[in-house]
Structures are given as structure tokens and as C-alpha cells.
N, CA, C and O of each residue as an XYZ file, in Angstrom:
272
protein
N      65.972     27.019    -31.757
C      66.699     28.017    -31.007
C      65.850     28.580    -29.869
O      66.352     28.589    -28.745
N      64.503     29.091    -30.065
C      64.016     29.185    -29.118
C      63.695     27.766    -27.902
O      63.748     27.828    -26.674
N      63.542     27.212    -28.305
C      63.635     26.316    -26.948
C      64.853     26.656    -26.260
O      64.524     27.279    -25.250
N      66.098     26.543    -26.328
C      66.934     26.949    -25.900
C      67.379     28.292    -25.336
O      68.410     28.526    -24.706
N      66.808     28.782    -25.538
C      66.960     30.013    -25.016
C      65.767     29.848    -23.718
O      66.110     30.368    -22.656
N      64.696     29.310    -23.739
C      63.523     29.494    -22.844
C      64.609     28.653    -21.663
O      64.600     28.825    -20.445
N      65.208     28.032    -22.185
C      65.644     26.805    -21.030
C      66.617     27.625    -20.606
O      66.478     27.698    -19.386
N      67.682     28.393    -21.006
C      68.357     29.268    -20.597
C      67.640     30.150    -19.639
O      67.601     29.678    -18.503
N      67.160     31.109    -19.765
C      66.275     32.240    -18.919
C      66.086     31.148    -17.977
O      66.639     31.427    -16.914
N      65.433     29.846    -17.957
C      64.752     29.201    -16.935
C      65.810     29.057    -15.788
O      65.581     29.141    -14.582
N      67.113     28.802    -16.450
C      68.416     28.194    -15.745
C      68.897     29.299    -15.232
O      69.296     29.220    -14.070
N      68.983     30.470    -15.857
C      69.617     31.942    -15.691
C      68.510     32.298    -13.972
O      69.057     32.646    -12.925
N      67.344     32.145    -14.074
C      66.957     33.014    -13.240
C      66.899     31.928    -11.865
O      66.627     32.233    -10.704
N      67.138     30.999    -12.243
C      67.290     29.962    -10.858
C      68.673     30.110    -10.068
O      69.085     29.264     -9.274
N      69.151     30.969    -10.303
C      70.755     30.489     -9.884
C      70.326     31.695     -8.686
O      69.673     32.716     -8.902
N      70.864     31.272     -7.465
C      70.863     31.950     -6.159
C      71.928     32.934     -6.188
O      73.032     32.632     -5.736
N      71.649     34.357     -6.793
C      72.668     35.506     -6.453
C      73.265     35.912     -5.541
O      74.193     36.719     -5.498
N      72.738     35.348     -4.740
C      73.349     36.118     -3.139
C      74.508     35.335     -2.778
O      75.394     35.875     -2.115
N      74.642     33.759     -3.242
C      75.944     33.039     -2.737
C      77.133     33.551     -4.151
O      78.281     33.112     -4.221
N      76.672     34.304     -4.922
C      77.729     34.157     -5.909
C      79.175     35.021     -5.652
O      79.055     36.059     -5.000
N      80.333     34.704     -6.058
C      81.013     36.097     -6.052
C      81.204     36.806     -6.868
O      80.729     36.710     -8.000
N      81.915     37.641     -6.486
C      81.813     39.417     -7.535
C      82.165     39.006     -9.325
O      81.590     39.319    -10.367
N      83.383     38.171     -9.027
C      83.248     37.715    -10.923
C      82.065     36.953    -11.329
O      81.604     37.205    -12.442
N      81.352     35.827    -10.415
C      80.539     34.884    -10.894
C      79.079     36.019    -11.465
O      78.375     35.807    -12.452
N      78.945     37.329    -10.384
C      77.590     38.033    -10.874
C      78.177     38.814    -12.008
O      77.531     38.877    -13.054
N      79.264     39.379    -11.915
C      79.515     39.884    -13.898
C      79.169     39.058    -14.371
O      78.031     39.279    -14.783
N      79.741     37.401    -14.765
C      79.438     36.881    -15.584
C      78.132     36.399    -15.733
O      77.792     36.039    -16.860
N      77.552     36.345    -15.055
C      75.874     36.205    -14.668
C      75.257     37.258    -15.903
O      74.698     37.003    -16.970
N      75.677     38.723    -15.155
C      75.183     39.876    -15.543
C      75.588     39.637    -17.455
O      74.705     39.742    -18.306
N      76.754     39.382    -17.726
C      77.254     39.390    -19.012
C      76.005     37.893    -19.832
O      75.367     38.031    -20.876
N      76.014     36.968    -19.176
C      75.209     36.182    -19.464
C      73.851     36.255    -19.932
O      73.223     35.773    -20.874
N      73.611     36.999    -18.986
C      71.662     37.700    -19.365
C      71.888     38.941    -20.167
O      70.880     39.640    -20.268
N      72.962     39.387    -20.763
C      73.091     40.074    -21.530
C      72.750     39.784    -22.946
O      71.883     40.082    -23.768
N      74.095     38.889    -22.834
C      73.867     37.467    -23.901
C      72.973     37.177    -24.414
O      72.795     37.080    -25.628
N      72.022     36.929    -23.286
C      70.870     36.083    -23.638
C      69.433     37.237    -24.126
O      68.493     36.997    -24.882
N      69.635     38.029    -23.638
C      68.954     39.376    -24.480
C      68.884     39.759    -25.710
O      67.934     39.976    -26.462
N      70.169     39.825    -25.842
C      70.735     39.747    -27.311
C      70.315     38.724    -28.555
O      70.028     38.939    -29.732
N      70.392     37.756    -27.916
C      69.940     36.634    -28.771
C      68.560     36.393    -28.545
O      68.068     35.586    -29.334
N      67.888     36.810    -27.793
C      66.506     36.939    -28.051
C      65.879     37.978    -29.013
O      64.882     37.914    -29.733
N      66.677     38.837    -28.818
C      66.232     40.101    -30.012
C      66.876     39.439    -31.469
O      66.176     39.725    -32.440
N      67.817     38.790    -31.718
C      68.510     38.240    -32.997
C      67.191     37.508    -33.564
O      66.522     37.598    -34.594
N      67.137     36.566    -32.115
C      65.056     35.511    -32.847
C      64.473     36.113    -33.577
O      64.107     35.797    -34.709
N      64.241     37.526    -32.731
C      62.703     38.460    -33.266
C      63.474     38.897    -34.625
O      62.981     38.740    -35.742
N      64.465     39.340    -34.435
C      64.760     39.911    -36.003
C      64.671     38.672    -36.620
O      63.654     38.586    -37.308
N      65.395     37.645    -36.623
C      65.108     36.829    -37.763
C      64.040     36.075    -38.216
O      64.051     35.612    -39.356
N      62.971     35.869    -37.327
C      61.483     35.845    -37.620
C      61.120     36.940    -38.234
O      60.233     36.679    -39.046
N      61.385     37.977    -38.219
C      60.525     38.907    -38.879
C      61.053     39.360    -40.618
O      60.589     40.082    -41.500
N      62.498     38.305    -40.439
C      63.087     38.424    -41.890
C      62.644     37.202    -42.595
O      62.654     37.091    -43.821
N      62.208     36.183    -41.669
C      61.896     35.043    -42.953
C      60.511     35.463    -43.186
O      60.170     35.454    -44.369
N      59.760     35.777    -42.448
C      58.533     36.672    -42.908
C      58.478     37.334    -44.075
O      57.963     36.918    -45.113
N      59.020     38.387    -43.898
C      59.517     39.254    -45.189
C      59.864     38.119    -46.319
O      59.159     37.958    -47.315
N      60.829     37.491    -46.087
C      60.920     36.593    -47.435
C      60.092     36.094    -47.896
O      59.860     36.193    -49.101
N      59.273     35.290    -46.950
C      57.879     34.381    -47.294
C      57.110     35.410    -48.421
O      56.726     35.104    -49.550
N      57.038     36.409    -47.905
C      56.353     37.640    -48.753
C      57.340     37.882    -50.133
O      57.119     37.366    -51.229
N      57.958     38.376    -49.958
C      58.727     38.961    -51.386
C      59.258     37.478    -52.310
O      59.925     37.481    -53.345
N      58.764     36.364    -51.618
C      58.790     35.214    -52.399
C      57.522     34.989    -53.298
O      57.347     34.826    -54.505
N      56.637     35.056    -52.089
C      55.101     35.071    -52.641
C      55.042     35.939    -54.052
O      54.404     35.597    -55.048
N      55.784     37.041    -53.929
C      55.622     38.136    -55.194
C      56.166     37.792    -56.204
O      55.706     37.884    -57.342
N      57.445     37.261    -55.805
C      57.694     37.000    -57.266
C      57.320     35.922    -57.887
O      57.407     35.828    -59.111
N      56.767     34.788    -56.973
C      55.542     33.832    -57.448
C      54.636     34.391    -58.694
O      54.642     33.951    -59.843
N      54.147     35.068    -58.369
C      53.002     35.676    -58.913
C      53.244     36.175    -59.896
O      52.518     35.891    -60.848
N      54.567     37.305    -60.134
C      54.880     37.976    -60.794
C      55.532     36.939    -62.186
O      55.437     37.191    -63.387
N      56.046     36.004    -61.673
C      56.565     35.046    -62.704
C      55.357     34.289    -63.543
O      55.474     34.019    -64.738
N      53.812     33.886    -62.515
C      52.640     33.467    -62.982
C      52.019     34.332    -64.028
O      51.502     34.152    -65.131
N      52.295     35.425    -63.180
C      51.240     36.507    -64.126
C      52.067     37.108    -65.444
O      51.558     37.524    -66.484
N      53.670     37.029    -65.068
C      53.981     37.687    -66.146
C      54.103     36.884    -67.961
O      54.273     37.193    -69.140
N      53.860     35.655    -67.022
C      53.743     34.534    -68.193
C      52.718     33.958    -69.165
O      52.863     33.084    -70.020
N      51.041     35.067    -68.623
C      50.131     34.773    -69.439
C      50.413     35.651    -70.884
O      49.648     35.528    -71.840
């Protein structure tokens, strides 16, 4: 997903604003909205499989240790 998104921004910020018209820059504008959005969705969901990795790790342990 992130590749895609990098290639987006790349594509998003190449586009010449000045020839566009008034609907094409909303949707522009709505676009990099978009794409904001789903960059923050990344960070949250990296930071949730994180968390899992962790509260997996625990109950690893907890199942190891609770079994001596």
C-alpha cells in the first residue's frame, strides 16, 4: 500500500494546476484529501500491527510461563 500511495503523491503533485478547471481543482483538492487520509489509515495501521506483535509476544510467554 505504501508504494502506492508514494506513486500517487508523485502523480498528484505533477499535474499542472494552472491549466485545470474549477471542477478538475476540487477534484484534485478532494484527491489529496484522499490521499491524506489514507496515509494517516498506514500510520494507524502500522502502529496496530505493532501493538499486536506485542500483546502476541505476551501471551507467548504467558502461555510458556504459565505452563511450568
Amino acid at each position: 500500500m505504501a508504494d502506492t500511495i508514494a506513486e500517487t503523491v508523485d502523480l498528484l503533485y505533477t499535474i499542472n494546476q494552472e491549466n485545470l478547471t474549477t471542477d478538475q481543482q476540487i477534484a484534485l483538492g478532494a484527491a489529496m484529501a484522499n490521499l491524506a487520509q489514507a496515509e494517516r489509515l498506514e500510520q494507524i495501521n502500522e502502529r496496530l500491527r505493532n501493538i499486536h506483535q506485542v500483546l502476541n509476544s505476551w501471551a507467548i510467554k504467558a502461555t510458556v510461563d504459565g505452563g511450568r
